[in-house]
N, C-alpha and C positions, 0 to 999 in steps of 0.2 A: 261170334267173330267181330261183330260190331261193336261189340263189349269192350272184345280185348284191342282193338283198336284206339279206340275212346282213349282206353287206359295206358298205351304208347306214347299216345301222343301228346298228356299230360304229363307224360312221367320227361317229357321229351322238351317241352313247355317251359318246365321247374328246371331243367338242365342248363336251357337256354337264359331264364332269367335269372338262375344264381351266378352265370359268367359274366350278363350284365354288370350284374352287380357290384360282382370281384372287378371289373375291368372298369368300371367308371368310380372302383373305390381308389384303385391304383392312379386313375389318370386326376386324382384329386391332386392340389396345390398342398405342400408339407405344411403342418402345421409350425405354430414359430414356439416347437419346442428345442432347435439347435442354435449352437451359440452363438450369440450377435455378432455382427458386423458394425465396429464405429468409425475406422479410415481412419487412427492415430497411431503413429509409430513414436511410442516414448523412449527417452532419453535421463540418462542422468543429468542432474546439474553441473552446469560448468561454471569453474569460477566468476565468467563474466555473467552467466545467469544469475547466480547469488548475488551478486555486487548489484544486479539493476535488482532485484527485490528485495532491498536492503531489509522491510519487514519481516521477511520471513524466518521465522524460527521452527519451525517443525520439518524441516523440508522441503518435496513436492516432487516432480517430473514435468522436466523440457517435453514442449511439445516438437519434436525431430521432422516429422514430416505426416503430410494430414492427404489423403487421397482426394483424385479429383472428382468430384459429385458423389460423396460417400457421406453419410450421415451428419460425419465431425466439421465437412468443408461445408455443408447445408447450412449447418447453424451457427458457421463463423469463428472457426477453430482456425488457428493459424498457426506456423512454423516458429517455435520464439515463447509462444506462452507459456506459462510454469501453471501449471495443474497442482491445486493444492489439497480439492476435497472430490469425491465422487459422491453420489446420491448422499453427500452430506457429512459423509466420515474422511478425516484425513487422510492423506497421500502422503509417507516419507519418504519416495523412492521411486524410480519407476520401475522395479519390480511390480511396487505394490500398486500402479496403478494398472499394472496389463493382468495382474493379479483379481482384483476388480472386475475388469471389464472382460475377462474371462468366466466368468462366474454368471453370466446375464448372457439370457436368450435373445434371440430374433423376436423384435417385436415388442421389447423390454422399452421403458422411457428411462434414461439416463442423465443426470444433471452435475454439471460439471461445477467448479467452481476454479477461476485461474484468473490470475495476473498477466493483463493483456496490456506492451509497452506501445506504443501509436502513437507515435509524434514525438516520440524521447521520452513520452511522461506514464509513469507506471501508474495503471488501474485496475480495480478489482472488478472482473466480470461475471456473471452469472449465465451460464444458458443448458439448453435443453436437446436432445434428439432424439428421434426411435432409431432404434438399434436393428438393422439390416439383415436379410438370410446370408448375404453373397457381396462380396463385393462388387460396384457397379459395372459394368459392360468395357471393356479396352476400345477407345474408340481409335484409338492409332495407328496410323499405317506404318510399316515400318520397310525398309527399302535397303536392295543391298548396296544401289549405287551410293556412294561418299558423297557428300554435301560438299557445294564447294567454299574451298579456305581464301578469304579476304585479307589480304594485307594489311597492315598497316602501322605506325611509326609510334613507337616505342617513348613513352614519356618519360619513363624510369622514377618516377614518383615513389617516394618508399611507401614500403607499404604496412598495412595495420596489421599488429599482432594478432595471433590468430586465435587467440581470447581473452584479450587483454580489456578489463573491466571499463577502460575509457576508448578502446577500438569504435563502440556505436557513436559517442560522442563526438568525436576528431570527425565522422563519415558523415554525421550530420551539420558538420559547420559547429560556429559558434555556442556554446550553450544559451537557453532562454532563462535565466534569471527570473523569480517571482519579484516580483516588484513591492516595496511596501512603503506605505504613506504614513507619515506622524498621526496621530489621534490625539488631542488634549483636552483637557476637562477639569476645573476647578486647579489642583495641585500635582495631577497626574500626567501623565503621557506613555503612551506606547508605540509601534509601527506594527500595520498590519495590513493584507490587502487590500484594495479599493472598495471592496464591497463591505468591509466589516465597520460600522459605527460603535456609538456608545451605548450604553444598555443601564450601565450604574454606574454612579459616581457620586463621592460627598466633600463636601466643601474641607473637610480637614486632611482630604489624603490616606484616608483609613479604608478605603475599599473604592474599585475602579473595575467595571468591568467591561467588555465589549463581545458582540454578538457578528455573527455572519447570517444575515436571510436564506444567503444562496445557499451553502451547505449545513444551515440550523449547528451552528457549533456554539462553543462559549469560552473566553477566555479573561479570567476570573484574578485581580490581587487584591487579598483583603489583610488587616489587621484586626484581630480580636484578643483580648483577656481573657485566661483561662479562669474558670471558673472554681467554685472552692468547690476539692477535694475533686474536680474535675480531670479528665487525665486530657493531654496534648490532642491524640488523638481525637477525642469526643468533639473538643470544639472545632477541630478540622472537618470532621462529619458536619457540622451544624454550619461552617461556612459554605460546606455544599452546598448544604440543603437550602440553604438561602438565598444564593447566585445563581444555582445554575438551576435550583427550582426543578428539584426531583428530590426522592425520597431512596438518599443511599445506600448501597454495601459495600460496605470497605475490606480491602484485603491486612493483613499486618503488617505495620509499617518498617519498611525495609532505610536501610543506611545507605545515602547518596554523599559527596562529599563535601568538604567543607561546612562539617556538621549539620548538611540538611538532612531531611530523614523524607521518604513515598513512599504515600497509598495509592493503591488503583483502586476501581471502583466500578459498578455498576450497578442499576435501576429497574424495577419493572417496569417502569415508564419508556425503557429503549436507548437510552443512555448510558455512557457508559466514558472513562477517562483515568486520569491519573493526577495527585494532589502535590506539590514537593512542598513540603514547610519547614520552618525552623524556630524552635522555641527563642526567647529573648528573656533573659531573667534583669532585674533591675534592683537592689537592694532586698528589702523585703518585704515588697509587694507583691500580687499575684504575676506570674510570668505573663507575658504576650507570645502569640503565635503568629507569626508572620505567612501565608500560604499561599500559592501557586497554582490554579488552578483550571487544568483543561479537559472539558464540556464536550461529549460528539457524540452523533448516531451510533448505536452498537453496532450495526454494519458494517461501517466506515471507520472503527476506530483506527484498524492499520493503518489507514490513509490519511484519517483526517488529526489524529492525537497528536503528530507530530507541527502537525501546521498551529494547531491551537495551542499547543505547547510553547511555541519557540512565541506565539504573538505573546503569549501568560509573563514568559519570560523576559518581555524585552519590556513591561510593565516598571516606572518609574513615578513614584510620588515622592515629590519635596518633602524634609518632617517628619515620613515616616520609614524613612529608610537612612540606615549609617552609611558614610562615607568611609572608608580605612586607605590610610595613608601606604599601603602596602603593592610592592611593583607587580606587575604582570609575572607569571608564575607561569612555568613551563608544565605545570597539569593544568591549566585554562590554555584550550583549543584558541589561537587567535579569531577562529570565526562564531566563537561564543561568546564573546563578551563583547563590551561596547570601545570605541576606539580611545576613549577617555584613559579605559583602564591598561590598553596596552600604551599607555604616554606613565602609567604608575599609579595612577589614583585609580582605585576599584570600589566600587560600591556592594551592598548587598546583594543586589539585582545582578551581579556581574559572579558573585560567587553561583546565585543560583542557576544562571545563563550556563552553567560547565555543563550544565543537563544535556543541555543542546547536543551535545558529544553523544549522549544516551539514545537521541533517538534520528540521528544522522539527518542534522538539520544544520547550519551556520549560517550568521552574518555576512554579506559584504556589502560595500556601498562606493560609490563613484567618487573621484577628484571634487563634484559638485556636490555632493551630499546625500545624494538617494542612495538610499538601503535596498535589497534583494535580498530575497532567503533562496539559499541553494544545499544542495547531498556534497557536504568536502569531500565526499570517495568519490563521486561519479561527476561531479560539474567542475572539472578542471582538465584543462589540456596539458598535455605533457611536459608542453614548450606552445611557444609565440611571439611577438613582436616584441613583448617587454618581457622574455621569458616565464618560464615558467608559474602558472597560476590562473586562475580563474576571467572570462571575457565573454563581452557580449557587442554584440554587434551595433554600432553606431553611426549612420551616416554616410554607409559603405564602409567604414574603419574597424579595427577591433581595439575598444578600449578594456587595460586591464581595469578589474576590478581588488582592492584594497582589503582586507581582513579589520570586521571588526562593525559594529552600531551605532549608527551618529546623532540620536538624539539623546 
């Protein structure tokens, strides 16, 4: 009897701790094998998104709207950004980015890569976040009584197109205009930010280069002699390699106008850019190569190629560059070339300045003389005091600014 007791009560034991078991396997937290939560609701592009990310060429996805205390708002996602890579692979759509971030569990680390505009100026940002069970807690009350309606007096102000590429511009005031100072040296001159000095220069106007600290760029004009039995290209490569002091690869050189011809390029070193040149033949000697050459973080090319471009471009040496008696030409953008050349006289620098159009960059400069680099799509108001055209804020005033490089 005491046996079969014993043995009740073991069996009774084993009952008990296997419901344990079951019941504290149940009241376990889910593992983060179901789908993340990241708090972004994407969007296609809209034309004025395209227009502020002039860089972009593969696409991407609007960021629509980002929840409140949900992964995306954690790490600094905002309403407005353009989403161009997820853990690293492109985005051409926002299909393809909900597409993505469907594909990735709770508890997944996901890294965004998106053009974030703050303060009017587009840049490229990087960030990170874990990816969510649930989205976070509704902390809002909500009520049937109606909130009450405030009056009040009607401005009639027109109002801004409802995607119109210069709608952010006209809402933030004025445009800010990059500012650019003269640089000279021996026979040379350019204009370029305030931070950017001289780097290279030689007494005969054969080569002039200048450097930025602040964002390590390079912006390179040199002259060289092709070499015997040398092709164009080659000594293009070899005036890289010289100025901007890396060890290049070049892409095949493509046809830009006014018979220059680009290469892009990049380096194991982390650099990376684009070359414009133009042969020069002179009886029958070896030809000369004339090159244009902009230097920048492989990172930062989108951003920064365009800056060190236009400074490459506004590169002038007495001696070694032709004058042509030839008028301004309705395929030279007025805010590509220098002001000299919309009066008629263009120089070489001013055919190769038509680039500028290439990577939506332009000249203007003020009644006194100072130059700005501004986006001719996006840094112009519709209309204004002297109509229509580009301005910046002076003194309380708005002065128009003029088309065109005044050194």
């Amino acid at each position: 009897m005491l046996k079969r007791w014993a043995t009740a009560t073991a069996y009774a034991t084993a009952l008990v701790a296997a419901f344990l078991w079951l019941a504290i396997g149940v009241a376990q937290p889910p593992q983060p094998n179901r789908p993340g939560f990241l708090g972004i609701e994407f969007a296609p592009l809209t034309a004025a998104a395209q227009a502020r990310a002039p860089y972009l060429t593969h696409g991407g996805a609007m960021v629509l709207k980002v929840v409140e205390r949900s992964p995306a708002a954690v790490a600094g996602s905002k309403p407005g950004d353009i989403v161009i890579a997820i853990d690293g692979q492109p985005v051409t759509s926002a299909d393809d980015a909900a597409d993505a971030i469907e594909l990735l569990k709770a508890g997944a680390v996901v890294a965004l890569t998106l053009y974030d505009e703050t303060g009017g100026h587009l840049r490229l940002r990087r960030l990170s976040t874990v990816l969510s069970a649930a989205p976070p807690e509704n902390r809002k009350v909500f009520t049937v009584e109606p909130p009450r309606t405030l009056a009040r007096e009607w401005d009639f102000k027109p109002s801004m197109a409802a995607h119109a590429a210069w709608s952010t511009a006209i809402a933030r005031g004025p445009v800010d205009p990059l500012r650019l100072l003269l640089v000279a040296g021996h026979r040379c001159s350019a204009v370029a930010p305030e931070d950017w000095d001289i780097a290279d220069t030689t007494p005969d106007g054969s080569a002039f280069a200048l450097v930025s600290p602040l964002v390590r760029a390079r912006a390179i004009y040199a002259v060289t002699q092709v070499g015997k039995g040398e092709e164009p290209e080659a000594a293009v490569t070899r005036m890289i390699a010289k100025f901007a002091r890396v060890s290049p690869q070049t892409s095949a050189s493509q046809n830009a106008e006014f018979g220059f011809r680009v290469v892009d390029f990049g380096s194991s070193g982390g650099y990376a850019g684009f070359a414009l040149f133009r042969v020069r033949r002179s009886g029958r000697s070896a030809p000369f190569v004339s090159v244009r050459i902009a230097a920048v973080p492989a990172s930062d090319v989108a951003e920064l190629a365009p800056l060190a471009g236009a400074v490459a471009l506004s590169i002038r040496c007495s001696g070694s560059q032709a004058t042509y008696p030839v008028p301004f030409d309705d395929a030279m953008l007025p805010t590509s070339v220098s002001s000299r050349c919309l009066r008629g006289s263009c120089d070489e620098g001013d055919f190769a300045g038509s680039y500028n159009a290439e990577m939506h960059t332009g000249y203007v400069h003020s009644p006194s003389g100072e130059n700005f680099l501004i986006d001719p799509r996006k840094d112009i108001w519709m209309t204004g005091p002297a109509g229509p055209g580009t301005y910046r804020q002076v003194s309380g005033t708005l002065e128009k600014l003029e088309p065109g490089r005044t050194n």
